[in-house]
mmCIF file of the C-alpha atoms, coordinates in Angstrom:
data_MODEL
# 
_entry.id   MODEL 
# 
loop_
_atom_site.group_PDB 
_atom_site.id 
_atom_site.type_symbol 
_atom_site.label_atom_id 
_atom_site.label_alt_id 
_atom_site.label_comp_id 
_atom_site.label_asym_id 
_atom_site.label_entity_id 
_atom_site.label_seq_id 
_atom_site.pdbx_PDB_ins_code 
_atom_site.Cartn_x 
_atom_site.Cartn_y 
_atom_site.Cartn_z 
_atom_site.occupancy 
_atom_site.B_iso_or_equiv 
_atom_site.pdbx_formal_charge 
_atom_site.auth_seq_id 
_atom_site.auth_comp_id 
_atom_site.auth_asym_id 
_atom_site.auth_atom_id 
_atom_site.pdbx_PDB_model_num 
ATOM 1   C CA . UNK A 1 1   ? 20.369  18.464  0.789   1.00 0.00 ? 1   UNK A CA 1 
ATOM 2   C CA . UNK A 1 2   ? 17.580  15.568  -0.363  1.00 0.00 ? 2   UNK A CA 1 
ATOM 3   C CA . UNK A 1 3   ? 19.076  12.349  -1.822  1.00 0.00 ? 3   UNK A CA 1 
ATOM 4   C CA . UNK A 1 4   ? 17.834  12.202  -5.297  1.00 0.00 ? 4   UNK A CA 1 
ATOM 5   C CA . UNK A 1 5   ? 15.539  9.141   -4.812  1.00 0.00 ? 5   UNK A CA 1 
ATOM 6   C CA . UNK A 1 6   ? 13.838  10.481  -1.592  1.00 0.00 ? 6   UNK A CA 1 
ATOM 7   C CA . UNK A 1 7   ? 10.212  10.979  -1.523  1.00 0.00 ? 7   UNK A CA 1 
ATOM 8   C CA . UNK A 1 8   ? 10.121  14.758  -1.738  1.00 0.00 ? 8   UNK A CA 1 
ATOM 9   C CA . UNK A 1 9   ? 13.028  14.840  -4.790  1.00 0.00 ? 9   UNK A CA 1 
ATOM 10  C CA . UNK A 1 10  ? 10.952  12.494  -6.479  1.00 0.00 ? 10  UNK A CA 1 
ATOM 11  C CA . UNK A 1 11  ? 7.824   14.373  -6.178  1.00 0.00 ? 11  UNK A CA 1 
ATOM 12  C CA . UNK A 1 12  ? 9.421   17.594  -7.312  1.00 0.00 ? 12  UNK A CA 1 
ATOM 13  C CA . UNK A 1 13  ? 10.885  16.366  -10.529 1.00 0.00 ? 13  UNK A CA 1 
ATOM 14  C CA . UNK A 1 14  ? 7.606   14.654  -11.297 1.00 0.00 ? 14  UNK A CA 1 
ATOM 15  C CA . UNK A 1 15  ? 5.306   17.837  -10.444 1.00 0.00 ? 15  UNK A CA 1 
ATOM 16  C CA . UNK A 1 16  ? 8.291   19.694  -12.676 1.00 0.00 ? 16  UNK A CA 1 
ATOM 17  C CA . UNK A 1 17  ? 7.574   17.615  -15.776 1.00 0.00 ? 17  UNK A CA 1 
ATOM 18  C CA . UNK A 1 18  ? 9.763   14.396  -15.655 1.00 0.00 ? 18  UNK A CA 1 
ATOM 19  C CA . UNK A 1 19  ? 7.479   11.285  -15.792 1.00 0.00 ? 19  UNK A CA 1 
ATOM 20  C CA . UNK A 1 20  ? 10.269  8.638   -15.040 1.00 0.00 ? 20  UNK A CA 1 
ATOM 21  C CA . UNK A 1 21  ? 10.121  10.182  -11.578 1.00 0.00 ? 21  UNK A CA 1 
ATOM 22  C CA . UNK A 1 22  ? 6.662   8.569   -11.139 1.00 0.00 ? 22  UNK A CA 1 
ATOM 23  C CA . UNK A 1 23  ? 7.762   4.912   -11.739 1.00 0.00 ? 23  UNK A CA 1 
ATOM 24  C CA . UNK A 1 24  ? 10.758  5.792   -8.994  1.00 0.00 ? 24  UNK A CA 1 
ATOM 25  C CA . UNK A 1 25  ? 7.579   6.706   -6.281  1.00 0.00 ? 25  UNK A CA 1 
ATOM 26  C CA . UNK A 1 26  ? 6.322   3.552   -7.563  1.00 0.00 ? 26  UNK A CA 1 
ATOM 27  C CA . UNK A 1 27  ? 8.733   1.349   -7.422  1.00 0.00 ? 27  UNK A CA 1 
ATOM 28  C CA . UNK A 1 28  ? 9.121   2.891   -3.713  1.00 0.00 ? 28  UNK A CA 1 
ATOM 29  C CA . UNK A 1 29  ? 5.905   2.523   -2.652  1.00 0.00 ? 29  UNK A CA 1 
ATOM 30  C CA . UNK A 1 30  ? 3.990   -0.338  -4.305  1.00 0.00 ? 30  UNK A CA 1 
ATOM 31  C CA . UNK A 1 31  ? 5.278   -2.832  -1.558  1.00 0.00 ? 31  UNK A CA 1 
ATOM 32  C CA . UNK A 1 32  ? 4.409   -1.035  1.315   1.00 0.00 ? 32  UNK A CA 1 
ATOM 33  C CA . UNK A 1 33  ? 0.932   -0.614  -0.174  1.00 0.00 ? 33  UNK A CA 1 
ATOM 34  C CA . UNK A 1 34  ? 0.405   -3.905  -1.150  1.00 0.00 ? 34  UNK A CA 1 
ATOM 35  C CA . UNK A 1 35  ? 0.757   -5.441  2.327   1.00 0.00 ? 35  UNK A CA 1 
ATOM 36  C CA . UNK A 1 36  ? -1.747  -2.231  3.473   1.00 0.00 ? 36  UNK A CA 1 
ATOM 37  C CA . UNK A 1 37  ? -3.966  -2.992  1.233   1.00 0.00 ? 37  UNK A CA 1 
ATOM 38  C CA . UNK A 1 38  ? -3.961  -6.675  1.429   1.00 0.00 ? 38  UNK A CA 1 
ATOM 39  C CA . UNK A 1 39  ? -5.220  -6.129  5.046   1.00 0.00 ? 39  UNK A CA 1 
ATOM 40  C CA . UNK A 1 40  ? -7.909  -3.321  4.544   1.00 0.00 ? 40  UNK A CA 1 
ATOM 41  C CA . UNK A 1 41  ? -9.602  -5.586  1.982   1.00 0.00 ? 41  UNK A CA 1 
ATOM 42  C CA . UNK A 1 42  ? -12.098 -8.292  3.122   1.00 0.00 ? 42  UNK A CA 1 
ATOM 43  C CA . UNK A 1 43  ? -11.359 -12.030 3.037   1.00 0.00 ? 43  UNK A CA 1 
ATOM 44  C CA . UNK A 1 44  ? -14.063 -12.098 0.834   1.00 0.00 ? 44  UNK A CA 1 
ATOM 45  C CA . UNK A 1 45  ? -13.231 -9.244  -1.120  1.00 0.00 ? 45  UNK A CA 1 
ATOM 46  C CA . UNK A 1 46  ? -9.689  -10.177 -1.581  1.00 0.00 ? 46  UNK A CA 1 
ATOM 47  C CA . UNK A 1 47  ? -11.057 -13.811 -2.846  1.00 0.00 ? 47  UNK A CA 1 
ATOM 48  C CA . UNK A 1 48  ? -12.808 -11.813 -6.155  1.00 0.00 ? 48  UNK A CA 1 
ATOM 49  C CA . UNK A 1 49  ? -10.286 -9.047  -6.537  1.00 0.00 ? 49  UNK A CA 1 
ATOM 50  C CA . UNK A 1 50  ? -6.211  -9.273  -6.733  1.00 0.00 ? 50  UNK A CA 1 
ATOM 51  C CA . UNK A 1 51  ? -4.206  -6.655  -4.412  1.00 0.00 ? 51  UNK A CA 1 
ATOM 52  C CA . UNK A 1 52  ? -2.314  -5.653  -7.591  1.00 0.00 ? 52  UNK A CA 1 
ATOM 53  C CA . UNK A 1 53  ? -5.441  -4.730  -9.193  1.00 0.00 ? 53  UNK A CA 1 
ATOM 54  C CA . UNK A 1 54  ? -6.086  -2.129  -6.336  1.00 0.00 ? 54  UNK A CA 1 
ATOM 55  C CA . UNK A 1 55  ? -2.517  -1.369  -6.479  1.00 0.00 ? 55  UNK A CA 1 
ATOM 56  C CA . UNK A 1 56  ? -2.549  -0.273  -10.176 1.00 0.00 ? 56  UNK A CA 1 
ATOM 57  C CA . UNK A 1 57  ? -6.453  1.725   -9.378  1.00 0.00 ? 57  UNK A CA 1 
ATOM 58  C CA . UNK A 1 58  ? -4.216  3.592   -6.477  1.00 0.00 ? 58  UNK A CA 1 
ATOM 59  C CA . UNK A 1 59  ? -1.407  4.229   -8.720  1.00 0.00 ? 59  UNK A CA 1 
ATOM 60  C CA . UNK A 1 60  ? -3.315  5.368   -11.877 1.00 0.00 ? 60  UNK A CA 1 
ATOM 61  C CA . UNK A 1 61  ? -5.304  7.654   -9.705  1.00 0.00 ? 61  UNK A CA 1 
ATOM 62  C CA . UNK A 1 62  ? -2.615  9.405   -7.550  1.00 0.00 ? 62  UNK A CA 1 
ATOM 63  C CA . UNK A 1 63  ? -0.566  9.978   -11.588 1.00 0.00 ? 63  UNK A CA 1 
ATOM 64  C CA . UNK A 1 64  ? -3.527  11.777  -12.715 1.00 0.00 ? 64  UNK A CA 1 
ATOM 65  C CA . UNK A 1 65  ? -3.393  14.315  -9.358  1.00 0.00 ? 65  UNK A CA 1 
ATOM 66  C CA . UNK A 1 66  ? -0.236  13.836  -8.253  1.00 0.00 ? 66  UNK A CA 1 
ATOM 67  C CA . UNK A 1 67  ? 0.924   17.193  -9.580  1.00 0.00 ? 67  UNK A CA 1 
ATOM 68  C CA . UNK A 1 68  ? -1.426  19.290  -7.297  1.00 0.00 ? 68  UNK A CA 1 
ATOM 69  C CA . UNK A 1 69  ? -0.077  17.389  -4.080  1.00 0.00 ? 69  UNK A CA 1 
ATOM 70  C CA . UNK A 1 70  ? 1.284   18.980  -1.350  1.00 0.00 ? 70  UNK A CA 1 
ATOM 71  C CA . UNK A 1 71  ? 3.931   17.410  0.871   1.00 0.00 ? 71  UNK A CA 1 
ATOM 72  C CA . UNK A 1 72  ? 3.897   18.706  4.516   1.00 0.00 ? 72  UNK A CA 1 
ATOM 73  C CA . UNK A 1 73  ? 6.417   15.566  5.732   1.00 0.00 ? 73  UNK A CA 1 
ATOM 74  C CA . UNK A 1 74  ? 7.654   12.088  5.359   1.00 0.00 ? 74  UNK A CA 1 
ATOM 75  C CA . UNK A 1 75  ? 4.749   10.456  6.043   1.00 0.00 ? 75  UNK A CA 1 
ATOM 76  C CA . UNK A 1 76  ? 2.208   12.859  4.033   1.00 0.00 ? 76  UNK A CA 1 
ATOM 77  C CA . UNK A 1 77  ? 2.490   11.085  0.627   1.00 0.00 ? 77  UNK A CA 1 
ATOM 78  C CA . UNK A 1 78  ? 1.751   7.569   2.255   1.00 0.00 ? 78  UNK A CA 1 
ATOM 79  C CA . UNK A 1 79  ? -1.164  8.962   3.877   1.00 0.00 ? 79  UNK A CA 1 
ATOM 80  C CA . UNK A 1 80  ? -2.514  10.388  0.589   1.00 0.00 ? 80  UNK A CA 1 
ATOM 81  C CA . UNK A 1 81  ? -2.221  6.998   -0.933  1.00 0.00 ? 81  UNK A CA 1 
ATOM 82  C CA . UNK A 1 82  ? -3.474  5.402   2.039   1.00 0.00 ? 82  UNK A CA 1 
ATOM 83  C CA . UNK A 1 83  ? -6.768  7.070   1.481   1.00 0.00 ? 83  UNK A CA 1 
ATOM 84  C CA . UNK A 1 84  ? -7.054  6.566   -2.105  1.00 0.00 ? 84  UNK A CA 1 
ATOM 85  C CA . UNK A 1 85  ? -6.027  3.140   -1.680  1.00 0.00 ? 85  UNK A CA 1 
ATOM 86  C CA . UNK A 1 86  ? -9.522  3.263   0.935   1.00 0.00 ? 86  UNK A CA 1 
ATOM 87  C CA . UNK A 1 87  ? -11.340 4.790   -1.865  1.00 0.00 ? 87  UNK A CA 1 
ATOM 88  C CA . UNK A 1 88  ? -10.641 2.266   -4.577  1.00 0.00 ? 88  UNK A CA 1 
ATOM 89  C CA . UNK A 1 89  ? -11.061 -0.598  -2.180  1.00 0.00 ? 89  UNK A CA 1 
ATOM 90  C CA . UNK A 1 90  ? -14.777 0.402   -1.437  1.00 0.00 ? 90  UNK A CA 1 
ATOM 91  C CA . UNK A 1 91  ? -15.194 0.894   -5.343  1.00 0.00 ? 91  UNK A CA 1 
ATOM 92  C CA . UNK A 1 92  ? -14.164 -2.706  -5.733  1.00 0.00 ? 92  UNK A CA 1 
ATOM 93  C CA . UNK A 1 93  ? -15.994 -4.071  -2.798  1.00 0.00 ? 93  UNK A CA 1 
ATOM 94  C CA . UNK A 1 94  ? -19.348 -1.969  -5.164  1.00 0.00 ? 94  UNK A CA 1 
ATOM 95  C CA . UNK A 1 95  ? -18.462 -3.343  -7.946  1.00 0.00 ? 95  UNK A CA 1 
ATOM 96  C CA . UNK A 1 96  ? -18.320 -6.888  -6.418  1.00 0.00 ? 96  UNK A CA 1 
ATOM 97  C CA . UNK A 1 97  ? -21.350 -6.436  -5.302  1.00 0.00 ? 97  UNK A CA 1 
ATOM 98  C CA . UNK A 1 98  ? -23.304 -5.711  -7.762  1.00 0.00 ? 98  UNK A CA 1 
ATOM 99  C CA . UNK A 1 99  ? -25.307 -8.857  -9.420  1.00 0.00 ? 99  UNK A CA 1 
ATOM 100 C CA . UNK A 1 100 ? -24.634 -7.761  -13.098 1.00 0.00 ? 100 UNK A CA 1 
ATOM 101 C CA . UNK A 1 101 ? -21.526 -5.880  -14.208 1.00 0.00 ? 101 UNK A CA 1 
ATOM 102 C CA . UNK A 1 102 ? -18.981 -6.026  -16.880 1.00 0.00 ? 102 UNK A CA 1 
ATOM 103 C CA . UNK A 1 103 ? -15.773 -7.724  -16.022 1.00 0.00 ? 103 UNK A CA 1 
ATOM 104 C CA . UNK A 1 104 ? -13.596 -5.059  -18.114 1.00 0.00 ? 104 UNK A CA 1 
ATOM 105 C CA . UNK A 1 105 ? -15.039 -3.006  -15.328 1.00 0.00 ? 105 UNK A CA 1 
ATOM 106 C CA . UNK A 1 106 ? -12.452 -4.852  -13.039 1.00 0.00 ? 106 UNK A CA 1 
ATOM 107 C CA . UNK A 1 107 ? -9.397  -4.768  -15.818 1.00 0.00 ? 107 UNK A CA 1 
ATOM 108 C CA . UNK A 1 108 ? -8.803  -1.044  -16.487 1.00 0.00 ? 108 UNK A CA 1 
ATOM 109 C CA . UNK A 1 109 ? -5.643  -1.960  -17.809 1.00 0.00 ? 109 UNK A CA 1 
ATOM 110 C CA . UNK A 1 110 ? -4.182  -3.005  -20.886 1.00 0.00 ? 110 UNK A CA 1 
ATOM 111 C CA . UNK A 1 111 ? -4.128  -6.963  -21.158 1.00 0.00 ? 111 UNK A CA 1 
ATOM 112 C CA . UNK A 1 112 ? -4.868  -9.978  -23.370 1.00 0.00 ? 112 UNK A CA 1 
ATOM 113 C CA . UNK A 1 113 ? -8.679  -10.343 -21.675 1.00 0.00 ? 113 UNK A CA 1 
ATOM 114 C CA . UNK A 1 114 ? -8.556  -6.328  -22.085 1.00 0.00 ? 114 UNK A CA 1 
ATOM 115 C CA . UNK A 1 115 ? -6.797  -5.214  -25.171 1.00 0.00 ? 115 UNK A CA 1 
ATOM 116 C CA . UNK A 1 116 ? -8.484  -1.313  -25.587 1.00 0.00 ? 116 UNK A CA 1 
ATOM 117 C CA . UNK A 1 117 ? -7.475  -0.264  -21.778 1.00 0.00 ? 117 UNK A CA 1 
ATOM 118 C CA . UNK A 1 118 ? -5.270  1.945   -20.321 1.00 0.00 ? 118 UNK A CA 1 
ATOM 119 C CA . UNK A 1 119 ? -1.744  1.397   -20.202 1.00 0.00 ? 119 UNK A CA 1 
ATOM 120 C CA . UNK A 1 120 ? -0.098  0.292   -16.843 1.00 0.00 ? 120 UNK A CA 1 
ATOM 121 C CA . UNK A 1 121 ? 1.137   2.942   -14.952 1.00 0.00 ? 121 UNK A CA 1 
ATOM 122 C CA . UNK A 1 122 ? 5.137   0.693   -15.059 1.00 0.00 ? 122 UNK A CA 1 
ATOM 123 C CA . UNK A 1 123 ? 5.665   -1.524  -17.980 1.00 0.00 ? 123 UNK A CA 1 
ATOM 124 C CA . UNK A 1 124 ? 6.774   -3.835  -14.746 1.00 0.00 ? 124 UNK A CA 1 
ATOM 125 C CA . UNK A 1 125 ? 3.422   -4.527  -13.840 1.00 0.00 ? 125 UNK A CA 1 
ATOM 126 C CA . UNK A 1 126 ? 2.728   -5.008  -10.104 1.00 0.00 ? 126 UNK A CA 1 
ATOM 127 C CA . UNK A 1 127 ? 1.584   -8.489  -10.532 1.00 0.00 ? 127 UNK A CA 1 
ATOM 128 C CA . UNK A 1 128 ? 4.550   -9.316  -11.909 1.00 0.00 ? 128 UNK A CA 1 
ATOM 129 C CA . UNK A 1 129 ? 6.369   -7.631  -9.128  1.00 0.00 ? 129 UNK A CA 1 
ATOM 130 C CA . UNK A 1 130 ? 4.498   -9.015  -6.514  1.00 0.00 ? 130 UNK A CA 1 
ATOM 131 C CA . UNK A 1 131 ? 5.132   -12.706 -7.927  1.00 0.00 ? 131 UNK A CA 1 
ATOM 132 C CA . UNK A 1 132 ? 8.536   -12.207 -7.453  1.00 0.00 ? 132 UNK A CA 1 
ATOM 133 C CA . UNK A 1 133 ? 8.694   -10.699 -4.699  1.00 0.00 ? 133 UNK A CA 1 
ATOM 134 C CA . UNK A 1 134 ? 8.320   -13.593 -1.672  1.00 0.00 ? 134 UNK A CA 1 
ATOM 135 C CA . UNK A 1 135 ? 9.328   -11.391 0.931   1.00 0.00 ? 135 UNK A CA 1 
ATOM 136 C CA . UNK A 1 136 ? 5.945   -9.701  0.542   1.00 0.00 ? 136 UNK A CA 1 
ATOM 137 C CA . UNK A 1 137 ? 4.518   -13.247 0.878   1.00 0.00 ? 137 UNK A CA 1 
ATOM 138 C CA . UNK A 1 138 ? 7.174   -14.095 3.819   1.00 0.00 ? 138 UNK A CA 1 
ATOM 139 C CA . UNK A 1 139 ? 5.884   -10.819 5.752   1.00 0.00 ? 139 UNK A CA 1 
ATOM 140 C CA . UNK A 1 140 ? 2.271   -10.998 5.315   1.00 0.00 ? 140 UNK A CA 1 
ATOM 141 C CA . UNK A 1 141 ? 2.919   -14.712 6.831   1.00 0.00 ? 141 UNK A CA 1 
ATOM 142 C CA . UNK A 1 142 ? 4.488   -12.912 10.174  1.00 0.00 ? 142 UNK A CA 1 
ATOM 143 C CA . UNK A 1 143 ? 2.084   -10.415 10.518  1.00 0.00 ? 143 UNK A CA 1 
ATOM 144 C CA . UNK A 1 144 ? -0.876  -12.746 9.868   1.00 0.00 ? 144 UNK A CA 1 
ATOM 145 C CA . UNK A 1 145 ? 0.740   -14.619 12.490  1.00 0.00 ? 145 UNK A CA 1 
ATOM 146 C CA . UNK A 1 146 ? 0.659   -11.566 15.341  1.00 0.00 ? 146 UNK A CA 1 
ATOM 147 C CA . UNK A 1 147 ? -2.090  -10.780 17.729  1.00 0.00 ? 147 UNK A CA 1 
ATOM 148 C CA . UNK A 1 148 ? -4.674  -8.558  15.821  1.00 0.00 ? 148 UNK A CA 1 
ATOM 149 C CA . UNK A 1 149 ? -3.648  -5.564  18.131  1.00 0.00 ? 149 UNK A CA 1 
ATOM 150 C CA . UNK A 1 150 ? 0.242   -6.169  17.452  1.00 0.00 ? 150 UNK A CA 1 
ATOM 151 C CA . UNK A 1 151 ? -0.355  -6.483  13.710  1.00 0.00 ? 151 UNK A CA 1 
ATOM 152 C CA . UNK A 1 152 ? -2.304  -3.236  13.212  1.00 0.00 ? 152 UNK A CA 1 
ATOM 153 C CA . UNK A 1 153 ? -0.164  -1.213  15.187  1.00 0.00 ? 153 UNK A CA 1 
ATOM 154 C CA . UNK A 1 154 ? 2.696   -2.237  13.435  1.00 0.00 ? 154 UNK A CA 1 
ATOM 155 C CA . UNK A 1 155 ? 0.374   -1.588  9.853   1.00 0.00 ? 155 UNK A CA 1 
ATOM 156 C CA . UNK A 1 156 ? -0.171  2.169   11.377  1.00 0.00 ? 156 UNK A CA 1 
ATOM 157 C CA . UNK A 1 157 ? 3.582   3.140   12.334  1.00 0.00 ? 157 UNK A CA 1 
ATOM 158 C CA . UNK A 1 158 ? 5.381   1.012   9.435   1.00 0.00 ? 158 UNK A CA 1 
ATOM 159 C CA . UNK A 1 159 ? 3.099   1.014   6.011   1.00 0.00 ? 159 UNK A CA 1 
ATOM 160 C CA . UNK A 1 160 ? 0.626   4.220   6.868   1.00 0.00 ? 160 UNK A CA 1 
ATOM 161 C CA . UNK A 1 161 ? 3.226   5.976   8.670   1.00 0.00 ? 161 UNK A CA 1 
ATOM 162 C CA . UNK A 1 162 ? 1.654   7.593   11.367  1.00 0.00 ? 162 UNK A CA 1 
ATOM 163 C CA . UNK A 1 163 ? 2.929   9.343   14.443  1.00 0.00 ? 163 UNK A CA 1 
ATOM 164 C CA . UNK A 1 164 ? 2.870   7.489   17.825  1.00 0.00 ? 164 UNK A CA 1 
ATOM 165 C CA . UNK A 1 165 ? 0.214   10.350  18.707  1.00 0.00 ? 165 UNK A CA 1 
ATOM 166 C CA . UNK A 1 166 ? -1.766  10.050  15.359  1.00 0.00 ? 166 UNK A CA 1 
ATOM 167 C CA . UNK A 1 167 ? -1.697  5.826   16.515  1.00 0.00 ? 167 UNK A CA 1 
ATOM 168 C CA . UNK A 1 168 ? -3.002  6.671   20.069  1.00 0.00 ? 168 UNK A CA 1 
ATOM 169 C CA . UNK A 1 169 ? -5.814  8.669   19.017  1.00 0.00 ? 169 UNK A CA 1 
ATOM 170 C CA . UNK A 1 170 ? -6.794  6.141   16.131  1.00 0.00 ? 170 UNK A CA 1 
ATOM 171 C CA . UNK A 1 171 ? -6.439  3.101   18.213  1.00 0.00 ? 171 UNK A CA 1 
ATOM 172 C CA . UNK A 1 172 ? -8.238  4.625   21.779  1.00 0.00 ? 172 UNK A CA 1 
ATOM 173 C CA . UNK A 1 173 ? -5.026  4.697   24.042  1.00 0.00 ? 173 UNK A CA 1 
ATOM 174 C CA . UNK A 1 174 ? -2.060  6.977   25.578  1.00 0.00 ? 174 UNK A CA 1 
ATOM 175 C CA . UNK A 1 175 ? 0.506   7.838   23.283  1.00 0.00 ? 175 UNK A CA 1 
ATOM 176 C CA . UNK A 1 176 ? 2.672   6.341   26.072  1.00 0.00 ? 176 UNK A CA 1 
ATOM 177 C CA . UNK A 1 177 ? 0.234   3.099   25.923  1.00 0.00 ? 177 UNK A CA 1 
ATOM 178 C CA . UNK A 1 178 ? 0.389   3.294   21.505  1.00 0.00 ? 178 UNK A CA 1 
ATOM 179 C CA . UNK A 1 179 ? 4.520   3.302   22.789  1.00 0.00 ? 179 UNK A CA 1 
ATOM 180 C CA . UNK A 1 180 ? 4.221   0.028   24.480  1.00 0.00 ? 180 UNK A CA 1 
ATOM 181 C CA . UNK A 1 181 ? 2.092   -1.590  22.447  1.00 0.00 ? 181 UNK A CA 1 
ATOM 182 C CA . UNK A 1 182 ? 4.110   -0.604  19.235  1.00 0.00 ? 182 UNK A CA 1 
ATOM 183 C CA . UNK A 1 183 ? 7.226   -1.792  21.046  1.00 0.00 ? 183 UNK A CA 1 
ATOM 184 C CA . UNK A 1 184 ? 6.439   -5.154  21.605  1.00 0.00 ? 184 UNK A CA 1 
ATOM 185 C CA . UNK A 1 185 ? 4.420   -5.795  18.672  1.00 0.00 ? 185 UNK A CA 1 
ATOM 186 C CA . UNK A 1 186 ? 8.428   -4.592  17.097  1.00 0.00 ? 186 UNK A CA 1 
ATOM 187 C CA . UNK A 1 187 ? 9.934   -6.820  19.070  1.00 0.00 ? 187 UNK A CA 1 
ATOM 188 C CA . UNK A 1 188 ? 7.073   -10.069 18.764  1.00 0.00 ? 188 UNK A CA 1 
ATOM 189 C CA . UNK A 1 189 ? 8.478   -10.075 14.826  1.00 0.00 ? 189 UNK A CA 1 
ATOM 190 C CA . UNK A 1 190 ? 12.101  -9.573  15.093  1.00 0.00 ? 190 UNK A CA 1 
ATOM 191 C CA . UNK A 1 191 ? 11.602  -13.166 17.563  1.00 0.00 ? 191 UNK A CA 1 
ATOM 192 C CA . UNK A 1 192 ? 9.697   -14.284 14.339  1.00 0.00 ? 192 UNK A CA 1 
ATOM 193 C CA . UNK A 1 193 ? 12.478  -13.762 11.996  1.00 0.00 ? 193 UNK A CA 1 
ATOM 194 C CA . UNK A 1 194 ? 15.086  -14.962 14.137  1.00 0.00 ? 194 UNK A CA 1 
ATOM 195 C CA . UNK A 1 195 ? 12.964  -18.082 14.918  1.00 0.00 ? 195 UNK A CA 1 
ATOM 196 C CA . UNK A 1 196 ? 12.548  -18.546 10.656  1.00 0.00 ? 196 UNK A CA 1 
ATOM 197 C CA . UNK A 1 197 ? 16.081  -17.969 10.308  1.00 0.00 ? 197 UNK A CA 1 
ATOM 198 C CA . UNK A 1 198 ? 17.067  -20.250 12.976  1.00 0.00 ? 198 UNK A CA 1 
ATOM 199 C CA . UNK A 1 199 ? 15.275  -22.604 10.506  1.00 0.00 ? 199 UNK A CA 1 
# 
C-alpha cells in the first residue's frame, strides 16, 4: 500500500480532483529542481534570470498538464519535469536574448512590479523558500566544489533520477564504469560533509 505523501498517491488525488495535492508534489519537488536547474542554466543566463523564476515557469506548466500524465515509475515524474524544466530554460535564455522585450515577459506571476499576473502556483512562493532554505545554498557549494564528471553524475542519479544504465548511455561509458564513477563521486561528498562538520 502507497504512503499517502508518495509521488504516485499524490498524483492520483490531484488527477482525481484535489488541488492541495499539487502544492504536496511541490513542496516535494521544488528543491530537487532548483539545484537541477541551477546547473542546466548558463552562468550568464543565471546572472539575468532567478532559478525560482524557472522554478515557478516549470511548476505552472506541469499544473496545467499534469492531469494527462502518466506514471510508469519513481523516477518518471522527475523526468517529466526535468524536460520541461529544459524547455522553459531555453525560453528564458530567448527571451534574454532578445534586444527589446517587455520585462512582465519575465514576471508571469502575481507581484508588486506585476500586479495583473497569474497567481503563484503555492502562496509560499519558491523564492521565499529558497531564501530560507541554506541547505540548498550549502549543497550547491559541495557540488560546485566536485570534479565536473563527479558532479553531473551525481545530478543524473540523485535530482533527474536516472538508472545506472540510462547514466551510462547518457554519459558514453559501461554501466559498470557509470557504477564506479557514481560511487566515488557518492563517496567524494560524504568526505565533504564530514570535513564541514568537522568544522
Amino acid at each position: 500500500m502507497d504512503h499517502p505523501t508518495s509521488t504516485f498517491d499524490l498524483l492520483t488525488r490531484f488527477q482525481n480532483g484535489e488541488r492541495s495535492a499539487f502544492s504536496l508534489l511541490f513542496h516535494k519537488y521544488q528543491r530537487r529542481l532548483a539545484v537541477l536547474i541551477y546547473y542546466k542554466m548558463s552562468a550568464d543566463l543565471r546572472g539575468h534570470v532567478e532559478v525560482d523564476d524557472i522554478l515557478q515557469e516549470v511548476f505552472f506548466a506541469a499544473s496545467g498538464s499534469l492531469k494527462g500524465f502518466t506514471y510508469h515509475s519513481p523516477g518518471s515524474l522527475m523526468a517529466w519535469l526535468s524536460r520541461i524544466a529544459d524547455n522553459a530554460i531555453i525560453d528564458a535564455a530567448r527571451h534574454q536574448n532578445r534586444e527589446k522585450r517587455n520585462p512582465e515577459e519575465l514576471l508571469p506571476f502575481r507581484s508588486e512590479s506585476n500586479p495583473h499576473g497569474a497567481e503563484p502556483v503555492d502562496l509560499d512562493t519558491p523564492s521565499r523558500i529558497f531564501a530560507r532554505q541554506e541547505n540548498v545554498v550549502m549543497l550547491l557549494r559541495k557540488l560546485d566544489a566536485l570534479p565536473d564528471d563527479y558532479r553531473k553524475v551525481i545530478l543524473l542519479a540523485k535530482f533527474e533520477g536516472l538508472s545506472t544504465s540510462e547514466i551510462a548511455e547518457r554519459i558514453g561509458k559501461s554501466r559498470e564504469g557509470a557504477a564506479l564513477l557514481l560511487h566515488r563521486a557518492l563517496k567524494r561528498i560524504r568526505e565533504l560533509e564530514q570535513a564541514e562538520e568537522a568544522k
